[in-house]
C-alpha positions as CSV (number, residue, x, y, z in Angstrom):
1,X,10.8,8.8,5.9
2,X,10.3,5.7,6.7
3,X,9.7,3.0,4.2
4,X,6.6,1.0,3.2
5,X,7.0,-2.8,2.4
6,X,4.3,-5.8,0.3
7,X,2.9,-6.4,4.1
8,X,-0.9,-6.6,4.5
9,X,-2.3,-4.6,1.7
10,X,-5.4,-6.6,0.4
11,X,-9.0,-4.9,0.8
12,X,-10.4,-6.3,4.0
13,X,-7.4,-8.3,4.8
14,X,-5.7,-7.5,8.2
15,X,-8.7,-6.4,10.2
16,X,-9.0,-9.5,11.7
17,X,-5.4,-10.1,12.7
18,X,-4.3,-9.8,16.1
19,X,-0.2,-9.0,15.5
20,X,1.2,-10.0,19.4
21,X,3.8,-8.1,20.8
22,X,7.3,-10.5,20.9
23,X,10.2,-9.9,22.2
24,X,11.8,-11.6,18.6
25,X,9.6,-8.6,16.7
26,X,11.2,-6.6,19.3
27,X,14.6,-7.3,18.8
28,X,13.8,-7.4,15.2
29,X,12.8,-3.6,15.2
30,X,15.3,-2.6,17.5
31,X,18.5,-4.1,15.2
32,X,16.6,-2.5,11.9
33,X,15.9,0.8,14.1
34,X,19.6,0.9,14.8
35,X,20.5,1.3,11.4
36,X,19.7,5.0,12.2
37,X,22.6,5.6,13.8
38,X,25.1,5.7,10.8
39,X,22.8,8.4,9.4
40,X,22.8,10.2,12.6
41,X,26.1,10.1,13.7
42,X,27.7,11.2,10.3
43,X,25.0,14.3,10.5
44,X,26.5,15.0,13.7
45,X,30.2,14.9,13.1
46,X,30.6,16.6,10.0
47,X,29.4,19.8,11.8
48,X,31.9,19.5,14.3
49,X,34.9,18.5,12.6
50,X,34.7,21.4,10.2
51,X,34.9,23.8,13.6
52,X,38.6,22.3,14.6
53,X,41.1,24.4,13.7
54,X,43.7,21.1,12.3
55,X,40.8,20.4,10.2
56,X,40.3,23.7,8.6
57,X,44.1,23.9,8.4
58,X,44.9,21.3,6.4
59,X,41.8,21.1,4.1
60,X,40.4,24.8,4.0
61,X,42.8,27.3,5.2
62,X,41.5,30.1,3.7
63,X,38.4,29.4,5.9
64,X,40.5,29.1,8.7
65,X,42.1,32.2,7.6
66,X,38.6,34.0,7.0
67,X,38.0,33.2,10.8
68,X,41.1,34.9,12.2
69,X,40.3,38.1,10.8
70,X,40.1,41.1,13.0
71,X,36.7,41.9,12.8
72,X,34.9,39.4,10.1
73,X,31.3,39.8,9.0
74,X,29.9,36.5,11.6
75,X,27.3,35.6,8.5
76,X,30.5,35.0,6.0
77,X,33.0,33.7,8.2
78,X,32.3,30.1,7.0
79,X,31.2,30.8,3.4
80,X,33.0,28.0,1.7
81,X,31.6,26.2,-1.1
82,X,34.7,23.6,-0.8
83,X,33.7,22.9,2.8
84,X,29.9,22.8,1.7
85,X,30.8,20.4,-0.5
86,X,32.6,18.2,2.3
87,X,29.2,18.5,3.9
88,X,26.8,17.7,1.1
89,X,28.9,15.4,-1.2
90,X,27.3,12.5,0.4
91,X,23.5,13.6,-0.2
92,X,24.1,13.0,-3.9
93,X,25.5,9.5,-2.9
94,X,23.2,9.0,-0.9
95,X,20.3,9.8,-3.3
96,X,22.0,7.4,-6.4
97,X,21.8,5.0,-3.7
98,X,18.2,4.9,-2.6
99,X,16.9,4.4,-5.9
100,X,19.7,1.7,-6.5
101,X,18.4,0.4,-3.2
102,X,14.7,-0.2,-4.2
103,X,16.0,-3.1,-6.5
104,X,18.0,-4.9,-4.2
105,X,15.5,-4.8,-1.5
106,X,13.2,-6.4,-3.9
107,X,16.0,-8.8,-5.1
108,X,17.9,-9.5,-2.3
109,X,15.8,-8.6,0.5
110,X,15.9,-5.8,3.1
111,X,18.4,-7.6,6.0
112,X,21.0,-8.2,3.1
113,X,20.7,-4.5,1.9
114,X,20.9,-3.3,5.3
115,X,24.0,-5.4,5.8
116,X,25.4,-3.4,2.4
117,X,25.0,-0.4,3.4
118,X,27.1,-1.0,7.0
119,X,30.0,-2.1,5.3
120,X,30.1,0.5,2.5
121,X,29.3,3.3,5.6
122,X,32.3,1.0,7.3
123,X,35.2,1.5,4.4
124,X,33.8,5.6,3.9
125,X,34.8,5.7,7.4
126,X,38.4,3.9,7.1
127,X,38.8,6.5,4.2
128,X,37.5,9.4,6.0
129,X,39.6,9.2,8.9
130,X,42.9,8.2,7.0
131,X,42.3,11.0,4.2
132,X,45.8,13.0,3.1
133,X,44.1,15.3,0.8
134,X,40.7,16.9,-0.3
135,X,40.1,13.9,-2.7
136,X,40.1,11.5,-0.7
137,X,38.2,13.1,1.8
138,X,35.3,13.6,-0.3
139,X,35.5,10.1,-1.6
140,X,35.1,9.3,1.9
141,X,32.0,10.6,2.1
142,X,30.5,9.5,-1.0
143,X,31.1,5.6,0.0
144,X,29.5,7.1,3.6
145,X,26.4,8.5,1.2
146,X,25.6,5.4,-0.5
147,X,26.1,3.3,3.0
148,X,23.1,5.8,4.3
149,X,21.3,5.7,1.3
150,X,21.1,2.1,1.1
151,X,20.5,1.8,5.4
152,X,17.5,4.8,4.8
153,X,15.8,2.7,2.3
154,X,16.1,-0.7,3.5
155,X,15.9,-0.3,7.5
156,X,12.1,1.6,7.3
157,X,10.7,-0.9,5.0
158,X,12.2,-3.5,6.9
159,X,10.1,-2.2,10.2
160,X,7.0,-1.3,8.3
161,X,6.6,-5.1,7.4
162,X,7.4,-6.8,10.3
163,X,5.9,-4.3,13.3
164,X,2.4,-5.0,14.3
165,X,0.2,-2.6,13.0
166,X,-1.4,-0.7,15.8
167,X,2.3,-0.2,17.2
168,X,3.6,0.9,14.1
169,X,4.4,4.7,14.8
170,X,5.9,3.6,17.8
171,X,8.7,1.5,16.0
172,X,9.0,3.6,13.1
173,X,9.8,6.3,15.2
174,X,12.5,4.3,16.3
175,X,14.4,4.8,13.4
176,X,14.4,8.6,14.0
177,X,15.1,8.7,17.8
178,X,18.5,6.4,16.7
179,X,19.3,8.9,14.5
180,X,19.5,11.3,17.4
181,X,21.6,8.5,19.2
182,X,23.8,8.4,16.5
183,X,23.7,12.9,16.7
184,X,24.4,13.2,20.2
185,X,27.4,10.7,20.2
186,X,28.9,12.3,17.3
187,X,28.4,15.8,19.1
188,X,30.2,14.2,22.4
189,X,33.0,12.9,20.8
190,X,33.6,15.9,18.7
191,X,34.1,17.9,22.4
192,X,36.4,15.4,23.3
193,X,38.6,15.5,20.8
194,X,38.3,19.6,19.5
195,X,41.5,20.1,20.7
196,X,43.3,17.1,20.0
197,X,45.5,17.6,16.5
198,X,44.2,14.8,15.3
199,X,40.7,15.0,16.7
200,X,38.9,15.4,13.2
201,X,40.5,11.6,11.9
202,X,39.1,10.3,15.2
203,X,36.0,11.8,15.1
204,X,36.0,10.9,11.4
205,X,37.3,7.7,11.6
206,X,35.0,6.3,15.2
207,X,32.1,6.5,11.9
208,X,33.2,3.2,11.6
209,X,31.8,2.2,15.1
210,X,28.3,2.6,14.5
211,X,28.3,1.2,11.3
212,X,30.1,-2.4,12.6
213,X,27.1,-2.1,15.8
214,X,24.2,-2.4,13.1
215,X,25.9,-4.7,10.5
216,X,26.5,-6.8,13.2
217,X,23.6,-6.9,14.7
218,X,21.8,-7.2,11.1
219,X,23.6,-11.1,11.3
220,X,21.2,-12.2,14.0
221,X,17.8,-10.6,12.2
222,X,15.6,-12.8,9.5
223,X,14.3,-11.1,6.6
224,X,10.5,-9.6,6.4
225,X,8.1,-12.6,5.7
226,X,7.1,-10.1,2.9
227,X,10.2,-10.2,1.4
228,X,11.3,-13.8,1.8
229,X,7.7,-14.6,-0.4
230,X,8.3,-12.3,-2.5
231,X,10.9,-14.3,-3.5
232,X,9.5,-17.2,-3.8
233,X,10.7,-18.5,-0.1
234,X,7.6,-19.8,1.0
235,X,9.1,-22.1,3.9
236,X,11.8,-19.2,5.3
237,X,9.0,-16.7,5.3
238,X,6.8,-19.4,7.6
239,X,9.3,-19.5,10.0
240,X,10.3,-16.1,9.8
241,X,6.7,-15.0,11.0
242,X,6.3,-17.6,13.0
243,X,9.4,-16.3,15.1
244,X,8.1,-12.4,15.5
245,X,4.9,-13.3,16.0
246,X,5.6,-16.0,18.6
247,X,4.8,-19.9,18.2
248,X,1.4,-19.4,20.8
249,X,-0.5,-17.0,18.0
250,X,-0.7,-19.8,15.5
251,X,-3.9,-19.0,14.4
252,X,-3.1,-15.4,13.5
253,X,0.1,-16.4,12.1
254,X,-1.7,-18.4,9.6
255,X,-4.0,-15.8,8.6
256,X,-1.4,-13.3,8.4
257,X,0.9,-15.9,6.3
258,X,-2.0,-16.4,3.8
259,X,-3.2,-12.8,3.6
260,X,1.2,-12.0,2.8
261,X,1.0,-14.6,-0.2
262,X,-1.7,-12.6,-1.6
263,X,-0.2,-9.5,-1.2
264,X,3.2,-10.9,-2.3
265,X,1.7,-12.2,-5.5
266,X,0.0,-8.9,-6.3
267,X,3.3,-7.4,-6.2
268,X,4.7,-9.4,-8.4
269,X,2.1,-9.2,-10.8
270,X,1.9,-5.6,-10.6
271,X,5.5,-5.1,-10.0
272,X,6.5,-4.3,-14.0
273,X,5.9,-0.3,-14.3
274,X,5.5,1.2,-11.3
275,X,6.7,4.6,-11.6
276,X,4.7,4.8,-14.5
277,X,1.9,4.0,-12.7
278,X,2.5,6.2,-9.7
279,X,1.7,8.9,-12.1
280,X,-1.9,8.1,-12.9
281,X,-4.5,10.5,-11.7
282,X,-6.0,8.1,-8.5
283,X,-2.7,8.0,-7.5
284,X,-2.2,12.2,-7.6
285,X,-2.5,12.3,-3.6
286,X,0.2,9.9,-2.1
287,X,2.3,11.2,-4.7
288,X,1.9,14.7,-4.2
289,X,2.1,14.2,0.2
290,X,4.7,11.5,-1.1
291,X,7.1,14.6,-2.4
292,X,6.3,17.3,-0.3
293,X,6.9,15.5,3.2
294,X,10.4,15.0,2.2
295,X,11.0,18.3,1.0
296,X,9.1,20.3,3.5
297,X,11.0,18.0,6.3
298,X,14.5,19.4,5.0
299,X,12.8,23.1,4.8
300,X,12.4,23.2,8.3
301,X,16.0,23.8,8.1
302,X,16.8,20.8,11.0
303,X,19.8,19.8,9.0
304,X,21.0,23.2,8.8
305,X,20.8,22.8,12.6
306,X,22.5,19.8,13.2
307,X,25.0,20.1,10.2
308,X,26.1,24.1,11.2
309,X,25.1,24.5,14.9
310,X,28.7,25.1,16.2
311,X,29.5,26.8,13.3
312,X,26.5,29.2,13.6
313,X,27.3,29.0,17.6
314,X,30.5,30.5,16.9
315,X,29.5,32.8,14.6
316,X,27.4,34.3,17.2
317,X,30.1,34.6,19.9
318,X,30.7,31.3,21.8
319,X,34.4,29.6,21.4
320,X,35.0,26.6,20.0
321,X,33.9,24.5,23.2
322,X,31.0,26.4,24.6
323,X,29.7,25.8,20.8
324,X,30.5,22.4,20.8
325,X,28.3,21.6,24.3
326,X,25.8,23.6,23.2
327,X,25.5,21.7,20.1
328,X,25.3,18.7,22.1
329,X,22.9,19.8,24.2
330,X,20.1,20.7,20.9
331,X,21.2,16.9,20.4
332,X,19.8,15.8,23.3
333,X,16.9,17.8,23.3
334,X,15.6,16.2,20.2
335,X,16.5,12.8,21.2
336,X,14.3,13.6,24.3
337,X,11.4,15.0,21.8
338,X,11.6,11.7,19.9
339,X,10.9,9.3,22.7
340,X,7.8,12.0,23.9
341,X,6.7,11.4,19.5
342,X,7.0,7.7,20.7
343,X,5.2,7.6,23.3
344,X,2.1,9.9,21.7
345,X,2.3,9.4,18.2
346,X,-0.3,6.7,18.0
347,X,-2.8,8.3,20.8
348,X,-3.2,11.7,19.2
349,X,-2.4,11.6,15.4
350,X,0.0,12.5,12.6
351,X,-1.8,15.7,12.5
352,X,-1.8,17.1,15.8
353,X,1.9,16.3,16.5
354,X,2.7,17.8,12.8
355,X,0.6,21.1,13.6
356,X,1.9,21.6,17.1
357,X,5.5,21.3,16.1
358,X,5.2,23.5,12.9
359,X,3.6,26.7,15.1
360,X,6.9,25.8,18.0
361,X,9.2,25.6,15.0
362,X,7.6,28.6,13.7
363,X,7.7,30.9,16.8
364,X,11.5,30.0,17.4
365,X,12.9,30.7,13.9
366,X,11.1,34.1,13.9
367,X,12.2,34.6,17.5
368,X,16.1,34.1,16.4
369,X,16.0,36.1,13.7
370,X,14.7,39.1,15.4
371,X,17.5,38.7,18.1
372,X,20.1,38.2,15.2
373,X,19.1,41.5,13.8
374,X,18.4,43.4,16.6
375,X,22.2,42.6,18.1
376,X,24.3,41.5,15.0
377,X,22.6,43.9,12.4
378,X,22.0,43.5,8.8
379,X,25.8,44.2,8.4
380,X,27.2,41.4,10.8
381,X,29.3,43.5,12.6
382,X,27.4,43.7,15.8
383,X,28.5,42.4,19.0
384,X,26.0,39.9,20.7
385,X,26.3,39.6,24.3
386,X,26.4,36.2,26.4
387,X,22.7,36.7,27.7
388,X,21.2,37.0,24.0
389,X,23.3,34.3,22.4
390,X,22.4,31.9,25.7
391,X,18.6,33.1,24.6
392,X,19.4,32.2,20.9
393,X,20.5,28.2,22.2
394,X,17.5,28.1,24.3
395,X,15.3,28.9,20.9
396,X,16.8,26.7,19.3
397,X,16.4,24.1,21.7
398,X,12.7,24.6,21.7
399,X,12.9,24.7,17.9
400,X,14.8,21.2,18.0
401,X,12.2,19.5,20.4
402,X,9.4,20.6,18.1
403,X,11.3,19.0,15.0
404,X,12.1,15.6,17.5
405,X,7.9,15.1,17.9
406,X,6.5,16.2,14.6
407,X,8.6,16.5,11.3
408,X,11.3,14.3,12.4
409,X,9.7,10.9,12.8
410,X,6.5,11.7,11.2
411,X,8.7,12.5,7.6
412,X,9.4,8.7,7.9
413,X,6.7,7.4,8.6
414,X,3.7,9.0,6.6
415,X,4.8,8.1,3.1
416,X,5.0,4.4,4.5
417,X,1.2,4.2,5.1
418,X,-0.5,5.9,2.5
419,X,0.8,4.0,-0.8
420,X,-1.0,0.8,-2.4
421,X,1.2,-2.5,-2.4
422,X,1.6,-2.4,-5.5
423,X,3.2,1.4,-5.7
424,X,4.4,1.2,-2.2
425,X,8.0,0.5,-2.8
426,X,8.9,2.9,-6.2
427,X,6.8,5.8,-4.2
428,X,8.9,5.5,-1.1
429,X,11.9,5.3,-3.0
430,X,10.8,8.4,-4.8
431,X,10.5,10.0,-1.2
432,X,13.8,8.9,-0.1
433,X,15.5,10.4,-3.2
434,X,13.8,13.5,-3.0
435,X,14.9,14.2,0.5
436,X,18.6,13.4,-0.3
437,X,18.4,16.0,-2.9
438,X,16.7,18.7,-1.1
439,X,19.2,17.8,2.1
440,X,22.0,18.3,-0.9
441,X,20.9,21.5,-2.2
442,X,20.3,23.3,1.5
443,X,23.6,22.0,2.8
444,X,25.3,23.2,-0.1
445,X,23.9,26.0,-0.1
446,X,23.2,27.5,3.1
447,X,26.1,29.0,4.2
448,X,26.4,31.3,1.2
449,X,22.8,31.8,1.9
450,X,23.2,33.2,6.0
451,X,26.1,35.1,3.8
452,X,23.7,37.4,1.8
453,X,20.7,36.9,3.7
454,X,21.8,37.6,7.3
455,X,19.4,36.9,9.4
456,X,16.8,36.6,6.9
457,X,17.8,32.8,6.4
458,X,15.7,32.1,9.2
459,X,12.8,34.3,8.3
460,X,13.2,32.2,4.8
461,X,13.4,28.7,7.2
462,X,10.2,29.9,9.0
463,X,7.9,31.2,6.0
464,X,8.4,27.5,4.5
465,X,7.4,25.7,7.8
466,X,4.6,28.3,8.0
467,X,3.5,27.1,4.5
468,X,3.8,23.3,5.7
469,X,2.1,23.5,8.6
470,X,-1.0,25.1,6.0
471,X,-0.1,22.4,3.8
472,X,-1.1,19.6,7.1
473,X,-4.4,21.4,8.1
474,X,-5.6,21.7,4.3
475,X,-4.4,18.7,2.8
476,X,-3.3,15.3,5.4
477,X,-6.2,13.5,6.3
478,X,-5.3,11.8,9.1
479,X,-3.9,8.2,9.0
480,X,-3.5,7.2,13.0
481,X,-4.8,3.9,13.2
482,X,-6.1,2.6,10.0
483,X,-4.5,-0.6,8.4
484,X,-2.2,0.1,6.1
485,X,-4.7,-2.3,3.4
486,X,-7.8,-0.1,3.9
487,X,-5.4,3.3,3.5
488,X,-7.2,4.0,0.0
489,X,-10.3,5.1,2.0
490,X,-9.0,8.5,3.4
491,X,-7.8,9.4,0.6
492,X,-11.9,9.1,-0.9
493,X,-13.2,10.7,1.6
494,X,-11.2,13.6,1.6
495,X,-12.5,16.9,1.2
496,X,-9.6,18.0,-1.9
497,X,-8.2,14.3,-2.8
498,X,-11.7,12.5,-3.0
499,X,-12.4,14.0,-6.6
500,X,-9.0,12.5,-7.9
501,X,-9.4,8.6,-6.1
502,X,-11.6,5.4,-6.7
503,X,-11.8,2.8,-4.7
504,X,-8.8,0.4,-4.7
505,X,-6.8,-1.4,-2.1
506,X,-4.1,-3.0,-4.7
């Protein structure tokens, strides 16, 4: 999801602008791409710590209890809306946050709402790893949830405005592939510590690592241009874009500058009711793609994935270690994928990459349900042997690699190019929100959900990524390189959207 900024939006604008590659714009996008890896690392250890038995002991013991049985039903073993709770509690932080978020950006710029968000994610950590009882443990994670909400929204917005615009997948996708960093970490240290009795406050507590890399490294990073005008800091925005463009490109620089002030003061002037706005008719496309990217990104059931693999890993007969490594290895399957989206997002197009994954997703969800209920059985009392739950990680790997090219990076960076400047920032916002609470409701609801479903949850995962990838083919036009200023014209030309658009690039 990534973010959209006020950056070169004005009809006719940027298309003479030659945007150099720097090694300041580099290590610009880098520290803003890092920012991912407090989103990803907390995704990752939350699914391990709640497999380790001290954990479960001391905060859920009648799940630990459940587990123990004789012969439990594997769907139900870790029905627990308490434990969902510890899982979800910061999605609902984290969506009050990224609508707080789109003020502060605005007011104080994205670098200092960046910095925010690390050391709110910093003290949810502290509290995390030190919590005595359920309380504080899921006031932990709340002060975690706002940290990521305010990182999610400011970080993308931050590396829509300052990349250069024909490498623009290519460092939005940046953001995503730290997420997986941040994924696979969590994933290794939860294997070194499962059997340590205090491995879940480690695990817990190490949150805190992550969060003091990209707050630290936030320290040595300007603000957007964008957002230094937008503020009326005419002179710091000059030198800010005079640094990631690179002294040699004055020309360009100048351009650029001058083109920003316009866009800048179009924001401002248009900058009174923008939600309001986003409501209007022309503005039905990139509202409607604006709320179903996020939605259909968390119905692909990837978090479900990340947040449950050694849960469901166990579940399905592995022990608490062989679920752990396997977990870690779907983490670096999708980090893999993500630098593959890198490297071909901007040669063949939002669509393919979003097409190809769906049918791969597609194919592996139906694939593990039909093992699931041809071994374990409706009633969960089947044994599965090692050779089909081996075949069941090795779907799921392929299902994870066809998430880490398509849905992944792509739910970040679509809603980033296809808003006007002047609705860019309240629709993103809106996007960021949305996926927050549809992350909330799935976490806190799956488990109850492979409970009574069986293996039907991932039949119900794999219809909805069957309906999305229909949803691509009918209704995405394709944005691969076109300026984020002349955006407005896909929309018209559209074979669906065209009847609801008029030309405007404001």
């Amino acid at each position: 999801m990534a973010i959209g900024g006020l950056a070169l939006d004005v009809a006719g604008s940027s298309s003479n602008i030659d945007a150099k590659l720097t090694a300041a714009v580099v290590m610009a996008c880098v520290v803003a791409a890092s920012s991912g890896l407090i989103f990803g690392y907390d995704i990752g250890i939350s699914g391990g710590v709640t497999t380790m038995k001290p954990f479960l002991e001391k905060f859920f013991p009648t799940v630990l209890k459940k587990a123990t049985e004789a012969k439990p039903n594997v769907y139900c073993v870790y029905d627990s809306q308490l434990l969902t709770a510890f899982t979800s509690s910061l999605y609902v932080a984290g969506l009050v946050a990224s609508l707080v978020a789109s003020r502060l950006t605005a007011s104080y710029g994205r670098r200092t709402t960046m910095i925010l968000g690390g050391l709110t994610f910093l003290f949810g950590a502290v509290i995390s790893g030190l919590a005595a009882n359920i309380a504080m443990l899921i006031s932990g994670r709340i002060l975690l949830g706002f940290g990521v909400g305010f990182t999610n929204q400011a970080a993308p917005v931050y590396l829509s405005e300052v990349a250069p615009p024909q490498w623009r997948g290519a460092f939005n996708t940046g953001f995503q592939f730290f997420i997986g960093v941040g994924v696979v970490a969590a994933n290794f240290l939860n294997y070194l510590t499962a059997n340590h009795p205090s491995g879940w406050r480690i695990s817990l507590g190490l949150a805190a690592l992550p969060a003091v890399i990209m707050t630290f490294g936030c320290l040595f990073i300007s603000d957007t241009p964008s957002s230094l005008l937008a503020r009326g800091n005419h002179e710091h925005a000059r030198v800010s874009l005079f640094k990631i463009r690179g002294a040699k490109n004055r020309a360009d620089v100048e351009v650029e500058l001058e083109e920003l002030v316009k866009s800048s003061q179009l924001a401002i002037e248009a900058r009174a009711e923008p939600f309001k706005t986003i409501l209007e008719r022309q503005y039905r496309p990139q509202l409607v793609v604006a709320v179903a990217i996020p939605c259909f990104q968390q119905l692909t059931g990837i978090t479900i994935n990340a947040f449950y693999a050694p849960v469901l890993f166990r579940s399905v007969g592995f022990g608490s270690g062989p679920a752990l490594i396997s977990t870690l290895i779907l983490g670096l399957v999708n980090l893999g994928s993500v630098l593959v989206s890198t490297m071909v997002i901007d040669r063949f197009g939002r669509r393919f990459l979003f097409i190809a994954g769906g049918i791969q997703m597609f194919v592996c969800q139906l694939a593990v349900a039909t093992i699931l209920a041809a071994t374990v059985g409706a009633a969960g009392d089947g044994e599965m042997t090692k050779g089909y739950a081996i075949t069941v990680v090795v779907l799921l790997c392929i299902y994870a690699a066809g998430f880490g090219w398509s849905w992944g990076p792509l739910s970040w960076l679509v809603p980033s190019e296809i808003f006007p400047l002047k609705l860019r920032p309240a629709g993103q916002s809106l996007s960021v929100a949305l996926n927050f609470a549809v992350t909330f409701l799935i976490a806190q609801t799956f488990l109850a959900t492979l409970c009574h479903f069986k293996f039907g949850a991932f039949l119900f995962f794999g219809g909805w990524i069957l309906l999305m990838t229909v949803f691509v083919v009918m209704f995405l036009p394709e944005t691969k390189g076109i300026q984020v200023d002349a955006m407005y014209q896909v929309w018209e030309k559209h074979w669906f959207w065209g009847r609801f658009t008029r030309s405007t690039s404001i």
